[in-house]
C-alpha positions as CSV (number, residue, x, y, z in Angstrom):
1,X,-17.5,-30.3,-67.3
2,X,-15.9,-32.5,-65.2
3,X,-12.3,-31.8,-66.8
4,X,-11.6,-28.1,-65.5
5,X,-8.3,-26.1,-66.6
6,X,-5.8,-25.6,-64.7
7,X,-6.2,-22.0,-64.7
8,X,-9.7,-22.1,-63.5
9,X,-9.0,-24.2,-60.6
10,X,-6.6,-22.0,-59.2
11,X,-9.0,-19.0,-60.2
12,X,-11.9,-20.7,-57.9
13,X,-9.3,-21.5,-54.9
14,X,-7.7,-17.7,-54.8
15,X,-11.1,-16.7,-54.3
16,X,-12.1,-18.7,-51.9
17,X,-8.7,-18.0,-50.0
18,X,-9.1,-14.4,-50.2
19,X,-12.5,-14.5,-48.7
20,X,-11.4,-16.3,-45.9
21,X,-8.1,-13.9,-45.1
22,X,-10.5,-10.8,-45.6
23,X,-13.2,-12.6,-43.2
24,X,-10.3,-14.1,-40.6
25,X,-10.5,-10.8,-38.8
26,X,-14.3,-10.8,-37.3
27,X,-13.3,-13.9,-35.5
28,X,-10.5,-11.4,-33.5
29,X,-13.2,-8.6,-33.7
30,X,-11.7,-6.6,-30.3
31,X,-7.7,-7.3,-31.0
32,X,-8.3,-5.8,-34.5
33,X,-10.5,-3.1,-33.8
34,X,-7.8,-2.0,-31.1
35,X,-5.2,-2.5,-33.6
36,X,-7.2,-0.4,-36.4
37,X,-7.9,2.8,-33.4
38,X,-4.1,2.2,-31.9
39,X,-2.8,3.2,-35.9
40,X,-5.4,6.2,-36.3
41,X,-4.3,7.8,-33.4
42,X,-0.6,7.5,-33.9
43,X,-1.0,8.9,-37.0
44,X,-3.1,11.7,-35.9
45,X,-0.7,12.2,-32.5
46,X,2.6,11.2,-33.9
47,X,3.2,9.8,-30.5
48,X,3.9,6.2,-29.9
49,X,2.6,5.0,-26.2
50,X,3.3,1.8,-24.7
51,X,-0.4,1.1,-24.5
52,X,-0.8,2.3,-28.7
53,X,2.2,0.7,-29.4
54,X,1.1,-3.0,-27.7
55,X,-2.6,-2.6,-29.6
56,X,-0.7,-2.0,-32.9
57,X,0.8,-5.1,-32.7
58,X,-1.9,-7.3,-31.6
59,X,-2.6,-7.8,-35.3
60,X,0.4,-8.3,-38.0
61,X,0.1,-5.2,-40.2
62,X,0.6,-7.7,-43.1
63,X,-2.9,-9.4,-42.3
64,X,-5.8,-7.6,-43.6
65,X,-7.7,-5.6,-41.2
66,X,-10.7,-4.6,-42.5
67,X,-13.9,-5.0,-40.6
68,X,-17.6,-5.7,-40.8
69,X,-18.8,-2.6,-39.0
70,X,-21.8,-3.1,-36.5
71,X,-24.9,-1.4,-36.5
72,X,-26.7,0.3,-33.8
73,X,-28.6,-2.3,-32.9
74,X,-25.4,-4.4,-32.6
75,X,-23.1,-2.4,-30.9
76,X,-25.0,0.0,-29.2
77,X,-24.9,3.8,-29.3
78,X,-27.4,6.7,-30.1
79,X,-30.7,7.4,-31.7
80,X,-32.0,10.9,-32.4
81,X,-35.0,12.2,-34.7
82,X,-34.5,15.6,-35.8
83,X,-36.8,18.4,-37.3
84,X,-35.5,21.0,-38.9
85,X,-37.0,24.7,-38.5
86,X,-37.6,25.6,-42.2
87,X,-39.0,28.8,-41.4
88,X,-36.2,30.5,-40.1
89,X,-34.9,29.6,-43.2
90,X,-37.4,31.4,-45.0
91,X,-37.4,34.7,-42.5
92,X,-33.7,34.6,-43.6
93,X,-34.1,34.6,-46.7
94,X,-36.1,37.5,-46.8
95,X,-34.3,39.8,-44.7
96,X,-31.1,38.7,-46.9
97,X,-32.6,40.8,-49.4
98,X,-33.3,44.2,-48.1
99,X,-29.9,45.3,-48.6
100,X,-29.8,44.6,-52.6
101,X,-33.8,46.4,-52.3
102,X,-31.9,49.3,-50.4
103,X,-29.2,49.7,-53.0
104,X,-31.2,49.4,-56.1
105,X,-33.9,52.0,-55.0
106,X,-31.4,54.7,-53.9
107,X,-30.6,55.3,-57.2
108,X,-34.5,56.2,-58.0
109,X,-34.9,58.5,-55.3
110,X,-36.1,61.4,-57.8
111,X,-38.7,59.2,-58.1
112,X,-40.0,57.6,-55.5
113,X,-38.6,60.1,-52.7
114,X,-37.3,58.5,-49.4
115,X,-37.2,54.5,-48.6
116,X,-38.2,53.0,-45.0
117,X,-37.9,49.2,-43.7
118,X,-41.2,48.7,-41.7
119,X,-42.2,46.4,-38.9
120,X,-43.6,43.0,-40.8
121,X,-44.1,39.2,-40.2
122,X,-40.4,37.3,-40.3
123,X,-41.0,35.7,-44.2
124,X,-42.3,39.0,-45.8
125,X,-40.0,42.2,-46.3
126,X,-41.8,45.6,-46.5
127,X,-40.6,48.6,-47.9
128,X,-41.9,52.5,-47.5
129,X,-41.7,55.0,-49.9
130,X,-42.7,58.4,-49.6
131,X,-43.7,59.4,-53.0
132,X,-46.6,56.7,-54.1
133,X,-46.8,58.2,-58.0
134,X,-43.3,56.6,-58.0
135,X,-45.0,53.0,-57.2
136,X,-44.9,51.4,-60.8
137,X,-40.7,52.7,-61.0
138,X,-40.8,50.9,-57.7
139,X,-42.3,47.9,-58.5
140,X,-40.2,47.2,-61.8
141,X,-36.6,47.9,-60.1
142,X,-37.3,45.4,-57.5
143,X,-39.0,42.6,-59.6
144,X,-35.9,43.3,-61.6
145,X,-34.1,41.8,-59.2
146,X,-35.9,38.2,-58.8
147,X,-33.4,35.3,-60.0
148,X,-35.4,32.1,-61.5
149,X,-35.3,29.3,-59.5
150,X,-32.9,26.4,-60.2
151,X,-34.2,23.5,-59.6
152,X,-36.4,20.6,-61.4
153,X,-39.4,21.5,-59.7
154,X,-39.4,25.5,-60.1
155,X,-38.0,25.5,-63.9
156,X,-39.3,29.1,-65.2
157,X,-40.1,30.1,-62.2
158,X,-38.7,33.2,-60.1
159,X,-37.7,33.4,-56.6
160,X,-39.3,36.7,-55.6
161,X,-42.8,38.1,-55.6
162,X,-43.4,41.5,-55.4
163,X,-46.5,43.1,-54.8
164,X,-47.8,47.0,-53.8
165,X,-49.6,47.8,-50.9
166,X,-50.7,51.3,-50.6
167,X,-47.0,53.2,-50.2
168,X,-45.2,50.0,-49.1
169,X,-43.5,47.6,-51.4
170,X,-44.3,44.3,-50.0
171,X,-41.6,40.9,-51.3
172,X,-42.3,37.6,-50.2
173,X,-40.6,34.5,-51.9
174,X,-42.7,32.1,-53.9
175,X,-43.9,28.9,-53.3
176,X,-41.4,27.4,-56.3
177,X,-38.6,29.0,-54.3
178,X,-40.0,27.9,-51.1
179,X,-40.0,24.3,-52.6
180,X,-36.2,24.8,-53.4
181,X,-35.0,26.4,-50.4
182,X,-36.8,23.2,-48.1
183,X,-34.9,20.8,-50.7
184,X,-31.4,22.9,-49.9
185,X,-31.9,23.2,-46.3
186,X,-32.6,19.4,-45.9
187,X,-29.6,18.8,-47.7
188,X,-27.1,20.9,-46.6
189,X,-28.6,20.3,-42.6
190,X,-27.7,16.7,-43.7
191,X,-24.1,16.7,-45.1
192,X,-23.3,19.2,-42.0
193,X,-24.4,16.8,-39.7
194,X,-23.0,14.2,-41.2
195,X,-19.5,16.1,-41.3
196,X,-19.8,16.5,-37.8
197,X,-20.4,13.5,-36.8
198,X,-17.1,12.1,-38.9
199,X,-15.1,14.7,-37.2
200,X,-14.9,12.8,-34.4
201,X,-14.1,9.5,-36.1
202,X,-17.3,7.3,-35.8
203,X,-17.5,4.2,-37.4
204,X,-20.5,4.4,-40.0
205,X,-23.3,6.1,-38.7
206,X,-26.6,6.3,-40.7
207,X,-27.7,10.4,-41.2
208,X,-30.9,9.8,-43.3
209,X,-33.7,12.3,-44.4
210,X,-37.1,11.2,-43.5
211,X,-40.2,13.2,-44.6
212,X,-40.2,17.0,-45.6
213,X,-38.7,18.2,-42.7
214,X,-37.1,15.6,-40.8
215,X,-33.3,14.1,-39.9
216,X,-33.0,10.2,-38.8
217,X,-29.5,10.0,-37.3
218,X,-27.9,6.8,-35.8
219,X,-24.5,6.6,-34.4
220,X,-23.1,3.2,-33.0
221,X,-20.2,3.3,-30.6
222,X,-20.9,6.6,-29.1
223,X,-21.8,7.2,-25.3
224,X,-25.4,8.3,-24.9
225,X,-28.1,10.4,-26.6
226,X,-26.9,13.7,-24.6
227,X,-23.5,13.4,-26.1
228,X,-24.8,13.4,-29.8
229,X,-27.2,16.0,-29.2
230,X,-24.5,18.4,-27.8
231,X,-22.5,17.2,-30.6
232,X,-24.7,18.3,-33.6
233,X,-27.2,20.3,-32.1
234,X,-25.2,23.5,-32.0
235,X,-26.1,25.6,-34.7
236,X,-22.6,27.3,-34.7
237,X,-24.2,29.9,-36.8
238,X,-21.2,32.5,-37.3
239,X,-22.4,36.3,-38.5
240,X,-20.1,39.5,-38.5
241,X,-22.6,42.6,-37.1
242,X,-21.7,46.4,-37.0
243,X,-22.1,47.4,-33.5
244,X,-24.9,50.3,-32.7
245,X,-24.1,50.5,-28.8
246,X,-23.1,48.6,-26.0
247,X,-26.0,48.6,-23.1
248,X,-26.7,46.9,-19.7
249,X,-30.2,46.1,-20.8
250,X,-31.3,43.0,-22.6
251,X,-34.2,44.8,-23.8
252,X,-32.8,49.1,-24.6
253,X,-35.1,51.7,-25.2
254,X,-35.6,53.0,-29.1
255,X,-33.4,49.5,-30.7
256,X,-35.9,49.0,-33.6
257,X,-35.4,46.5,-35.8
258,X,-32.1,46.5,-34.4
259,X,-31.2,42.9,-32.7
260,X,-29.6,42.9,-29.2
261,X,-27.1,39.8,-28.2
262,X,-25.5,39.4,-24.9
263,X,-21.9,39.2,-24.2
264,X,-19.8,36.1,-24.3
265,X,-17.0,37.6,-22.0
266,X,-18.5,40.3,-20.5
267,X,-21.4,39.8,-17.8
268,X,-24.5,42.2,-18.1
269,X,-23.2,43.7,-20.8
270,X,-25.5,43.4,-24.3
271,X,-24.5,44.9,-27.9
272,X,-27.1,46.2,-30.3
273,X,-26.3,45.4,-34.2
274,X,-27.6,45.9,-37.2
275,X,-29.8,42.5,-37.9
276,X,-28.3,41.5,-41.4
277,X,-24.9,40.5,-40.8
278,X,-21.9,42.0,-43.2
279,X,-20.4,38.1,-44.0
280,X,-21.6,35.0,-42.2
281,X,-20.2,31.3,-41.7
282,X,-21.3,30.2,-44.6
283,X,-18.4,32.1,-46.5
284,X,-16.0,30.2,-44.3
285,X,-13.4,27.8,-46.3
286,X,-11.5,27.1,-43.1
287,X,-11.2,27.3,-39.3
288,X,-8.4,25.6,-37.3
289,X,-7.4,26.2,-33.5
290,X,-4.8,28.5,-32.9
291,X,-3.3,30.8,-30.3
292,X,-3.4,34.4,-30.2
293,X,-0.2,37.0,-29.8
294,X,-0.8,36.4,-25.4
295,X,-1.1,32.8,-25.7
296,X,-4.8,32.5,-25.3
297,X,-6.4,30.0,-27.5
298,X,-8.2,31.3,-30.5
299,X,-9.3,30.2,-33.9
300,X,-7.9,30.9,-37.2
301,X,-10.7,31.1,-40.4
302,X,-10.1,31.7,-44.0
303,X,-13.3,33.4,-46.3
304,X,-14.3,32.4,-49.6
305,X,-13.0,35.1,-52.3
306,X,-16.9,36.6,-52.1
307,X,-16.8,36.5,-48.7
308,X,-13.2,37.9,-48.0
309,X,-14.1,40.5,-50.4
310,X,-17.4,41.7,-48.6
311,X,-15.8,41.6,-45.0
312,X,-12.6,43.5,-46.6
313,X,-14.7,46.5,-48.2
314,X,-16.5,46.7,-45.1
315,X,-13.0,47.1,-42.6
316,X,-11.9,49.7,-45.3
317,X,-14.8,51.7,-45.4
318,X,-15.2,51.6,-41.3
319,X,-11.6,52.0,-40.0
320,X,-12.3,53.3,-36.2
321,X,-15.6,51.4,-35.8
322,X,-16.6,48.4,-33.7
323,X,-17.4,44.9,-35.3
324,X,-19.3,41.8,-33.4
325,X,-18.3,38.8,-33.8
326,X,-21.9,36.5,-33.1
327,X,-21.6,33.0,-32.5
328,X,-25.4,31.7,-31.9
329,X,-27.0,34.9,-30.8
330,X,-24.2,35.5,-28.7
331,X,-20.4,38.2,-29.2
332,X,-17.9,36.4,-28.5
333,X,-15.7,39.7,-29.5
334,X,-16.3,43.2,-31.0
335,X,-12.8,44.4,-31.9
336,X,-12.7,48.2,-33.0
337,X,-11.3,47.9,-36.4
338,X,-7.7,49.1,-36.7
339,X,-6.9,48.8,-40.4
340,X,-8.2,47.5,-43.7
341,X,-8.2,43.5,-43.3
342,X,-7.6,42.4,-46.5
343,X,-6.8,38.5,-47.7
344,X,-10.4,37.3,-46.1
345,X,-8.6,35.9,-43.2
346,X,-8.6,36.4,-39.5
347,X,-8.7,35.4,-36.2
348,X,-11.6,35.0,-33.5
349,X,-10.3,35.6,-29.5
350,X,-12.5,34.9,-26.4
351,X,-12.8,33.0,-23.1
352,X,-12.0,29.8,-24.6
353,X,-10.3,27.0,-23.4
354,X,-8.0,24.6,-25.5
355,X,-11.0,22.1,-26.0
356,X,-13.4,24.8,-26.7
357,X,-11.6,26.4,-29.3
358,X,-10.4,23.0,-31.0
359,X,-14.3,22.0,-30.8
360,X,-15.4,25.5,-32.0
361,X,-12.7,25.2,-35.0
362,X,-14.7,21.7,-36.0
363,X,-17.9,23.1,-35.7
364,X,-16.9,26.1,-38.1
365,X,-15.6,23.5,-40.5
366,X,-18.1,21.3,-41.0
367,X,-20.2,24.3,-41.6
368,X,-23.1,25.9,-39.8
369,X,-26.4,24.3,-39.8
370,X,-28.6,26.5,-42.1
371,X,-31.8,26.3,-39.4
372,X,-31.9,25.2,-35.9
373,X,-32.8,21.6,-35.0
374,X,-35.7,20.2,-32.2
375,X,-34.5,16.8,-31.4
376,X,-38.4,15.1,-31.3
377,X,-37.1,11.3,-30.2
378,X,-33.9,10.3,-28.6
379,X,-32.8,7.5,-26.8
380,X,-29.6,5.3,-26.1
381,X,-29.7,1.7,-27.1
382,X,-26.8,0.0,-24.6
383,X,-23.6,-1.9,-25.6
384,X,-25.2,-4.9,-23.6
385,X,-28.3,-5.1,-25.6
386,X,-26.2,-4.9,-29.0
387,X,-24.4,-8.1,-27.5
388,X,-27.8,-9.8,-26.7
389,X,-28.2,-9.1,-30.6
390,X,-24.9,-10.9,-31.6
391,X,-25.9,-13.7,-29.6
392,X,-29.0,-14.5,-31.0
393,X,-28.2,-13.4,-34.7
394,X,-25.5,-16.1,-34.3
395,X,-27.5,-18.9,-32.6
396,X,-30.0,-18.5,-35.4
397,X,-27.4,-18.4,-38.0
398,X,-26.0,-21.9,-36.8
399,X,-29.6,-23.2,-36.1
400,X,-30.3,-22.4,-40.0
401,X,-27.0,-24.0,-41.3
402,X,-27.4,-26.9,-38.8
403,X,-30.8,-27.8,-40.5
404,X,-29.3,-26.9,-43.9
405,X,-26.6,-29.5,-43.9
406,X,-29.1,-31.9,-42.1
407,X,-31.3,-32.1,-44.8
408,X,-29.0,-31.8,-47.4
409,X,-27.1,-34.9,-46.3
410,X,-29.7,-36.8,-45.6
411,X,-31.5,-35.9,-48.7
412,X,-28.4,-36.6,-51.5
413,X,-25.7,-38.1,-49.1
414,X,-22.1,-37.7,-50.1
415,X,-23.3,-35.1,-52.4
416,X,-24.9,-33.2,-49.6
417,X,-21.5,-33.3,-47.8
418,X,-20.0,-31.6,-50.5
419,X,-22.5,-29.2,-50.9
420,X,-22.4,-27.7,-47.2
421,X,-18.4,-27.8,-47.5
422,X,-19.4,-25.3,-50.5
423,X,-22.2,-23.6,-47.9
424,X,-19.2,-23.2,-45.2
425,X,-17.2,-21.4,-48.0
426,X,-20.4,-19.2,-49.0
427,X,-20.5,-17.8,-45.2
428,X,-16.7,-16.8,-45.4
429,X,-16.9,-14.8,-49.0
430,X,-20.3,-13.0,-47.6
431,X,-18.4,-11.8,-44.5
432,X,-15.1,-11.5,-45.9
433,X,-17.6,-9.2,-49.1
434,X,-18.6,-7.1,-46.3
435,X,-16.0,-6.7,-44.3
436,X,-13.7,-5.3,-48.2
437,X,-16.4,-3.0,-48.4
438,X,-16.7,-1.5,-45.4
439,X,-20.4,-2.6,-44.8
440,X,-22.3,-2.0,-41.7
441,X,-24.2,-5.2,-40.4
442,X,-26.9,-4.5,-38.4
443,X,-29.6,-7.5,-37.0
444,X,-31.5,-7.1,-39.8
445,X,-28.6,-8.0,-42.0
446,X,-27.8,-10.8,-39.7
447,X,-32.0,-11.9,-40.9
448,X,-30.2,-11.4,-44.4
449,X,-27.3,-14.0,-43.9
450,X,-29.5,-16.2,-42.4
451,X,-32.1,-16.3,-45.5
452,X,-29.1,-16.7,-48.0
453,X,-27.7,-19.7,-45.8
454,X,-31.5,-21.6,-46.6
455,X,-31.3,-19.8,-50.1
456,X,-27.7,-21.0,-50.9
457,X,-28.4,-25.1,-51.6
458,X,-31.3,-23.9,-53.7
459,X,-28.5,-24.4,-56.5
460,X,-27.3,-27.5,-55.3
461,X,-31.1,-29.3,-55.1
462,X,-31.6,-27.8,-58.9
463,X,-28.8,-29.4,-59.7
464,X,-28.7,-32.5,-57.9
465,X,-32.3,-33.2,-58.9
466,X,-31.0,-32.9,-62.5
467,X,-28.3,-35.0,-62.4
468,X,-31.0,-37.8,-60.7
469,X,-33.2,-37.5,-63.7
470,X,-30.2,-38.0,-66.2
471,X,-29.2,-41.0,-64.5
472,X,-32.5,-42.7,-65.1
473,X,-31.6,-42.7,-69.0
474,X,-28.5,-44.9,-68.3
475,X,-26.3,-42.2,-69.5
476,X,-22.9,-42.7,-67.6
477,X,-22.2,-41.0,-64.2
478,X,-19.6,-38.0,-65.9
479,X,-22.1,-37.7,-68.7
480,X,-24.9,-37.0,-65.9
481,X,-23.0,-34.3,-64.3
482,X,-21.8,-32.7,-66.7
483,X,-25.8,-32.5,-68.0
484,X,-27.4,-31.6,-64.9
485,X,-25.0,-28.4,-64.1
486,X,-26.0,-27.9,-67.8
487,X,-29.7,-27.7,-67.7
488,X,-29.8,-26.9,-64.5
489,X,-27.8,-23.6,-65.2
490,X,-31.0,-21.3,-66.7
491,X,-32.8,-22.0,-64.0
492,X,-30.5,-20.8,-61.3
493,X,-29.8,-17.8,-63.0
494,X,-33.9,-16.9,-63.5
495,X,-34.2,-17.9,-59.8
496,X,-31.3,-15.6,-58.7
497,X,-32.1,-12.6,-60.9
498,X,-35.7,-11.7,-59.7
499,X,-34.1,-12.1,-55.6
500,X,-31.2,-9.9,-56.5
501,X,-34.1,-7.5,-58.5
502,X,-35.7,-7.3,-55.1
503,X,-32.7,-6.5,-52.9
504,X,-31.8,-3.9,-55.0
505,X,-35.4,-2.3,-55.0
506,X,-35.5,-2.8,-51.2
507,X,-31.9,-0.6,-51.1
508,X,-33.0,1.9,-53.5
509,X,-36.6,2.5,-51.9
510,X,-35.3,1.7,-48.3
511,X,-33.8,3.0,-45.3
512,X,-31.7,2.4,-42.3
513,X,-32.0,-1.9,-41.3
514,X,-34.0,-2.4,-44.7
515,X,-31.0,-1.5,-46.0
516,X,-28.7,-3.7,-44.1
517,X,-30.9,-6.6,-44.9
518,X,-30.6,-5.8,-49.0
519,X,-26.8,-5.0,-49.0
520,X,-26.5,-8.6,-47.2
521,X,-29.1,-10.9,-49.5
522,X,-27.9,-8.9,-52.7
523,X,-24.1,-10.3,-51.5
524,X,-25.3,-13.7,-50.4
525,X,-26.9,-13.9,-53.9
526,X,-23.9,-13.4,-56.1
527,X,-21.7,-15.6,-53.3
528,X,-24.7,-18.6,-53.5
529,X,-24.6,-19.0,-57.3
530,X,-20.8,-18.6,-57.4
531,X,-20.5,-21.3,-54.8
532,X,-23.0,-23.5,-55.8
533,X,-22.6,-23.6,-59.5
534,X,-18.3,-23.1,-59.4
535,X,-17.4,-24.3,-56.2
536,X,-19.2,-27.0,-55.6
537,X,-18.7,-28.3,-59.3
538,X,-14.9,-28.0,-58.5
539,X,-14.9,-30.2,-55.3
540,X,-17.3,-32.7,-57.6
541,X,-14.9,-33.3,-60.2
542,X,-12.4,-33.3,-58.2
543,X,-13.7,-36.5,-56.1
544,X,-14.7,-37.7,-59.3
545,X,-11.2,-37.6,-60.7
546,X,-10.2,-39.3,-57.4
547,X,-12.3,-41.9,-56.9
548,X,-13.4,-42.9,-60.8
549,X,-16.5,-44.2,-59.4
550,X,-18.8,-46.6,-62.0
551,X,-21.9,-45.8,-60.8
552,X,-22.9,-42.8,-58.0
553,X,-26.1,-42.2,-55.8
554,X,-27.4,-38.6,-55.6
């Protein structure tokens, strides 16, 4: 034991160097942060300031300059609960189908004579026909078009019911597809948000689903509540209507089902379209800001091949005709088509300034959310607090080391010396750990550290206390050693399994801070048993080597 190879001494020391270099930054947290934003944004810019240029070189680019990122509770920032409206989802949903109902009962009109839309709640779709001997024709051709659900929870199931009521055909989707459609909605309503929010270059916030219905979404670093909320609460829903008629009424006589949007551009003035849009946003592959042939601004998007084939049969068929472009229930534009548009791509023109067309290009990008949001908590936690935080997760992480190296020097002496020397070097491979990966700390983490600094000597007193009893058989001091790391060595790894078992149940299970606490005991676990059982063994025989002592007091 106590005659180490070469090769694993230097092993131990590069580690421990490289945790250090990778932690050295968090003690220059501000000069290396400005460093990190000063090389984002000339990259992004391409233009070198005075002001960039001096925060670039605050930190040698050679030095690592990665980070532990802070939480919300750390550095301060935003805090909003969101509920997503499932049931426009499903209204949606339903209406999406009339179109394929239209189209496959045309072609059984011998049968079943003329087909109406009626009036009916938002998640049902009811159809009219005139002939009801033709209902059982009618019945089969749409059931015919129910699609089984994918999904775990809806296997052999099928999306669509279909049921007769009198002369109307009545569709409604079923509970399975109900089921899957929540399960997409949350989903996608998450990775859209979250895409916003990284749009604009925030440092890791936490976007978590909480419940059936619900959004948790934490953003450190940004300004207020208000300024998330106008962030990610647009819906930037973006449809493609034919236009009916343009009125001066919000509310015309004889629209029917028809929908009625104001216009963007144009005061007073209100379009009626058809409800079920021709393409929508979520055919969109791209959207960047742009200028049109006068120099306004504009935005530029790109379709999906389904997409930019629907939206080019449609200009072909309707050359001469009006389109609306709807952005949230409100035309932006409704160009007269000139020409087939072919390629899926075009551009969108309106009263937009450059910062609303380059936000409006992001928004398109990330997607539009698939139901509207209602923000049911908010609040702002300020930078100051999140300072008050570091303050006291730090006092209580010296307090705990304090009393650590306290009683382990008193307790085993020169042996306790060496053991907080390895303790020291346990704090520095935990941050430097974090700060590789890209971690977030928040002050439940800090509660983390602070548990692995008491957990760390649990080693070293295994160990100690084993070398103690193998000196009571009058066994030599390097025999002693070498046996207590020995038999000590099941027992640290028993110990250590079952608290790293934990952590990783606690991430799994978890969310937000409980988190941060596992990702920071799972790390001080695998950093304790390599410092206590490596390190501190290294700087043992080492002193050993050195001093050649006859006899030794643990």
């Amino acid at each position: 034991m106590l005659q180490i190879p070469l090769w694993k001494r230097v092993m131990i020391w590069s580690v421990c160097a490289l945790g250090l270099i990778f932690a050295l930054p968090n003690l220059f947290y501000s000069r290396v942060e400005g460093h990190n934003d000063a090389l984002v944004e000339i990259e992004a810019t391409g233009v070198e300031t005075p002001e960039l240029v001096a925060a670039r070189d605050a930190w040698p680019m050679w030095m690592p300059s990665s980070l532990v990122n802070l939480g919300l509770d750390l550095r301060g920032g935003a805090h909003l609960l969101a509920e997503v409206n499932l049931d426009e989802v499903y209204a949606d949903r339903v209406d999406s189908y009339w179109f394929e109902v239209r189209e496959a009962l045309r072609d059984e009109r011998a049968t079943i004579g003329t087909i109406r839309r009626q009036d009916s709640a938002p998640d049902e779709l009811r159809v009219s026909i005139s002939e009801p001997s033709g209902m059982p024709r009618a019945l089969q051709v749409v059931r015919d078009l129910a699609q089984p659900i994918v999904s775990l929870t809806g296997v052999g199931a099928n999306d669509i019911e279909v049921v007769a009521e009198g002369n109307q055909l009545v569709l409604t989707l079923t509970e399975d597809e109900k089921r899957a459609i929540d399960d997409r909605t949350m989903r996608r309503s998450v990775e859209i948000v979250r895409r916003r929010v990284d749009e604009v270059g925030t440092r890791e916030p936490t976007i978590q689903r909480q419940g059936s219905d619900r959004i948790l979404i934490q953003v450190p670093g940004i300004g207020s509540a208000a300024e998330l909320k106008e962030l990610i609460g647009t819906t930037a829903r973006l449809t493609f209507h034919p236009v009916i008629s343009r009125t001066d009424s919000a509310n015309p006589q004889g629209q029917g089902r028809n929908v009625v949007y104001p216009s963007l551009d144009e005061e007073g003035v209100w379009y009626v379209l058809e409800p079920t849009p021709v393409v929508s946003g979520e055919d969109l592959t791209n959207a960047q800001p742009a200028f049109d042939q006068n120099g306004r601004p504009a935005v530029n998007f790109q379709f999906n091949a389904s997409g930019g084939r629907k939206f080019g049969d449609y200009t072909a068929d309707n050359v001469g005709s009006p389109f609306a472009i709807v952005l949230d229930e409100q035309v932006i534009s409704a160009p007269t088509i000139q020409d087939h548009i072919a390629g899926g791509s075009g551009i969108i023109t309106g009263s937009f300034s450059i910062e609303e067309s380059t936000q409006l290009a992001v928004l398109l990008r990330a997607g539009a959310l698939p139901a509207e949001l209602t923000f049911l908590q908010e609040s702002t936690v300020g930078p100051e607090l999140g300072q008050d935080s570091i303050e006291a997760g730090r006092i209580a992480a010296l307090v705990a080391m304090v009393a650590v190296v306290v009683f382990m020097v008193a307790s085993y002496g020169w042996f306790g010396v060496m053991a907080t020397t390895a303790l020291a070097l346990n704090v520095a491979l935990i941050m430097g750990t974090l700060s590789l990966i890209g971690a977030t700390l928040t002050l439940p983490g800090i509660a983390g550290i602070v548990l692995t600094i008491g957990m760390a000597v649990d080693a070293n007193v295994l160990v100690f206390e084993r070398i103690k009893e193998e000196l009571k058989t009058a066994k030599g001091p390097a025999r002693a050693i070498e046996l207590g790391y020995e038999k000590a060595l099941s027992a640290i790894i028993d110990a250590n399994i079952t608290t790293f078992l934990t952590a990783s149940i606690l991430y799994m299970v978890g969310a937000g801070p409980v988190r941060g606490f596992a990702v920071t005991l799972a790390i001080g676990i695998m950093t304790s048993v390599f410092t206590a059982y490596f390190i501190t063994r290294l700087i043992i025989a080492t002193w050993f080597a050195w001093r050649r002592p006859r006899t030794i007091t643990v």
